[in-house]
ZAMARGU-4260 file (C-alpha; in steps of 0.2 Angstrom, whole numbers, plus 5000, padded with zeros to 4 digits):
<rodrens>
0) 5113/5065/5049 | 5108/5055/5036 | 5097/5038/5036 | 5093/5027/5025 | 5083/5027/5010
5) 5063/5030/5015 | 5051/5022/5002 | 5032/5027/5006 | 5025/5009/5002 | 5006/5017/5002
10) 5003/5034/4997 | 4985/5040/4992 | 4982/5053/4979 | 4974/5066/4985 | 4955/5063/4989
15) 4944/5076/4977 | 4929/5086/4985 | 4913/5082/4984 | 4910/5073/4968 | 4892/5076/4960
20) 4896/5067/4943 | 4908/5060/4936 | 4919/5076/4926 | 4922/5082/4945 | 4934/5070/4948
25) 4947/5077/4938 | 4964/5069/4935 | 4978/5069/4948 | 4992/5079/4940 | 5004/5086/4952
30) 5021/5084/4951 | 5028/5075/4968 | 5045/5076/4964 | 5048/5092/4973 | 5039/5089/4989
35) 5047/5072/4989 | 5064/5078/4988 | 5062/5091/5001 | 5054/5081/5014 | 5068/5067/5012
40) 5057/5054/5002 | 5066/5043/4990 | 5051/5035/4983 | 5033/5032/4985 | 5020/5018/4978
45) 5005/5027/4973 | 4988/5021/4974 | 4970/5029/4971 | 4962/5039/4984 | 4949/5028/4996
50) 4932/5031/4987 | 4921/5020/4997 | 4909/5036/5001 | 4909/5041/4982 | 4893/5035/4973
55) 4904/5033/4957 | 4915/5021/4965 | 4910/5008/4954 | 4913/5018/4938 | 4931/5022/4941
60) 4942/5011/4944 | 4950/5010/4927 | 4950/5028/4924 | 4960/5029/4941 | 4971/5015/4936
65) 4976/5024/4920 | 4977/5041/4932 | 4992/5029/4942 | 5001/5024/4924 | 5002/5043/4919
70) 5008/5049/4936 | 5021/5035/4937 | 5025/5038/4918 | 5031/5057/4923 | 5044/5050/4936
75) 5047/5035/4934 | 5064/5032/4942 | 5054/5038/4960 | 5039/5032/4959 | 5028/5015/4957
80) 5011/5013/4957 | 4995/5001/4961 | 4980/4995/4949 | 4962/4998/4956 | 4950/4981/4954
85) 4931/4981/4953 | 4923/4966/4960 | 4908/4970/4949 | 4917/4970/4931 | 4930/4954/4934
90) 4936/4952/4917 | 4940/4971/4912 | 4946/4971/4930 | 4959/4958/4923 | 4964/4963/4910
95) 4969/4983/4912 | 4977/4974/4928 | 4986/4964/4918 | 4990/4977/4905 | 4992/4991/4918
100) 5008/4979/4930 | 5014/4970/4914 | 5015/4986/4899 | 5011/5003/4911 | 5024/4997/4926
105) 5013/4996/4939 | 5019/4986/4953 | 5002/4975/4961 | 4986/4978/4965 | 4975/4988/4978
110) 4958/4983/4983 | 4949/4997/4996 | 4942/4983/5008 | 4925/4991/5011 | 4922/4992/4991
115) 4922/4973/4992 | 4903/4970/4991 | 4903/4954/5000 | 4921/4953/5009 | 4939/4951/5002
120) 4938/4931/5004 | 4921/4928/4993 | 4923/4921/4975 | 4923/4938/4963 | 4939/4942/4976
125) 4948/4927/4968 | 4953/4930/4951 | 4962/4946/4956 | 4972/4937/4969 | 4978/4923/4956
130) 4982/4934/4942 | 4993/4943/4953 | 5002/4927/4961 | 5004/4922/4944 | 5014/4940/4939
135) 5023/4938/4955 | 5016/4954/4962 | 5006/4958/4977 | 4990/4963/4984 | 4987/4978/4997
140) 4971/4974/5006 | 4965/4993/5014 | 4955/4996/5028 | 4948/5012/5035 | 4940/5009/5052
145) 4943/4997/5067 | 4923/4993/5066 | 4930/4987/5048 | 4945/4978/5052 | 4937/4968/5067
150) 4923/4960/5052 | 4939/4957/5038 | 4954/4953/5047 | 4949/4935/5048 | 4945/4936/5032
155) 4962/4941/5026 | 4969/4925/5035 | 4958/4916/5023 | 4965/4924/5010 | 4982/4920/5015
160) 4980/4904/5019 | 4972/4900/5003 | 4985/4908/4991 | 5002/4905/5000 | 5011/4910/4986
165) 5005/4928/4985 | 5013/4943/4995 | 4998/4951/5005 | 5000/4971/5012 | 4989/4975/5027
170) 4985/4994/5028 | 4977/4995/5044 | 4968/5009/5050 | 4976/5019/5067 | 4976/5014/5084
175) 4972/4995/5077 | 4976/4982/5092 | 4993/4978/5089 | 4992/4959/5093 | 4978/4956/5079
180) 4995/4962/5067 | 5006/4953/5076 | 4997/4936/5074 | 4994/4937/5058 | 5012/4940/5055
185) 5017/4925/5064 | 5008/4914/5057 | 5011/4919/5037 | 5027/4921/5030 | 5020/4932/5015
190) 5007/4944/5023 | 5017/4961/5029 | 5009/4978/5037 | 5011/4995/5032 | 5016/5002/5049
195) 5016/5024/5052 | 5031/5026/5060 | 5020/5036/5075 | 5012/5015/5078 | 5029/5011/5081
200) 5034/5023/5094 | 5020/5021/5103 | 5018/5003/5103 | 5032/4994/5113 | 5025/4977/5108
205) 5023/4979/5091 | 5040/4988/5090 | 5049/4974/5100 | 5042/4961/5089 | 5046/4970/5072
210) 5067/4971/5078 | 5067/4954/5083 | 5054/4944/5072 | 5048/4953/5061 | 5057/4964/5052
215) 5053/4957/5035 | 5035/4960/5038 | 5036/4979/5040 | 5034/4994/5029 | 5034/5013/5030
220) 5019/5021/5027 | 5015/5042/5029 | 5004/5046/5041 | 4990/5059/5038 | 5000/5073/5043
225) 5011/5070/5028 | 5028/5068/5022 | 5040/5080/5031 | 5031/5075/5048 | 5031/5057/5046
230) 5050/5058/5040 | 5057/5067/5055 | 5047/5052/5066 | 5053/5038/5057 | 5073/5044/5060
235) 5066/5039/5081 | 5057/5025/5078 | 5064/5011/5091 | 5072/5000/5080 | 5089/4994/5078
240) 5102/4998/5061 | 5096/4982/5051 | 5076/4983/5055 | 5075/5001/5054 | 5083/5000/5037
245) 5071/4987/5031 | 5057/4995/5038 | 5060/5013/5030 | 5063/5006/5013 | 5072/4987/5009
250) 5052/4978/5011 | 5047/4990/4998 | 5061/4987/4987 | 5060/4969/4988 | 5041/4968/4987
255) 5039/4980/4974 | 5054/4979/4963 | 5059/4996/4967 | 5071/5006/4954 | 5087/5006/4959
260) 5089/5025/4959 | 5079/5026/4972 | 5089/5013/4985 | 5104/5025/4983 | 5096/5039/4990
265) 5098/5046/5006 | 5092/5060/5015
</rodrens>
């Protein structure tokens, strides 16, 4: 039976092995497009593996930037992508940002929450956030570990609260509390989750309040197990006709000016 249109609003490349120096970490080139298609994915937002173990972390996030532009490059009609920041080189940061969502059509910014050397809310944070309200894009704040998201989830309220006008994605990592999501959703308008669809099933609450309230505030994300998997549990998800349809792929479209092409697929 056919469903609607699934957009994978957060898809890592690949993590490499273990990286020695910097020529290990060769460039993602993989062509998507088939595993995509099989597993029923109309499109997928790509951003840069979670480095926050690599020692080179701080060297990189242009290279993997320009790795995002190319791999959207070869599919563009499918795939969107997300530049990397680094809190340590603000200007460059900036400007391949800017050049990378306004010339290389990326579609926002993500920032790996535990790469933040301070927090997400602390000044070198700041100028990222700005720029991208001012393009009109957003920001996708990742954390790994509950530890982690205990320490920054009130600090992504202080980001939200302090730049209304920017659209704030929460990855959080798996088996978070599902009231922490749900508050922070009730009380901002522009902050939205990236939500496995295995959370959903197995979280009444959080599945309740996504049919009824928050619908808007709800994005499909793969789990670990990968595409095919997390495609066959997103058709059971316990959501009604117009929820489920924005959560598997009308957010992502709206919050990242999705191609066309891809809303008229269907699997």
């Amino acid at each position: 039976m056919a469903h609607p249109a699934i957009i994978d609003a957060f898809f890592c490349i690949p993590k490499r092995d273990a990286v020695r120096q910097m020529s290990d970490c060769v460039p993602f080139s993989q062509d998507l497009t088939p595993l995509m298609n099989s597993c029923g994915i109309a499109g997928a937002i790509l951003a840069m593996s979670n480095c926050a173990q690599c020692q080179h972390r701080w060297n990189c996030a242009d290279r993997r930037t320009q790795e995002i532009v190319n791999a959207v490059a070869r599919n563009p009609k499918q795939l969107c992508g997300l530049a990397a920041y680094d809190p340590l080189r603000i200007g460059e940061s900036l400007r391949w940002i800017d050049a990378a969502i306004t010339e290389g059509g990326l579609v926002g910014a993500y920032v790996q929450a535990e790469c933040c050397i301070s927090g997400l809310d602390v000044p070198r944070m700041y100028p990222l956030y700005g720029l991208c309200a001012m393009l009109g894009t957003p920001v996708l704040l990742d954390v790994t570990s509950l530890e982690q998201w205990a320490y920054y989830r009130p600090q992504v309220e202080v980001v939200a609260a302090d730049f209304p006008e920017l659209d704030v994605l929460v990855a959080t990592p798996p088996k978070t509390d599902s009231a922490s999501i749900i508050e922070l959703m009730q009380h901002f308008s522009h902050i939205s989750f990236l939500l496995c669809p295995g959370e959903l099933r197995a979280d009444a609450e959080l599945s309740e309040y996504v049919e009824l309230e928050g619908r808007e505030h709800a994005l499909f994300r793969s789990s670990p197990e990968g595409w095919a998997p997390s495609v066959e549990a997103a058709c059971t998800v316990p959501l009604g006709v117009a929820a489920r349809r924005a959560y598997l792929g009308e957010n992502a479209m709206r919050l990242f000016r999705f191609p066309v092409e891809a809303a008229k697929r269907t699997a």
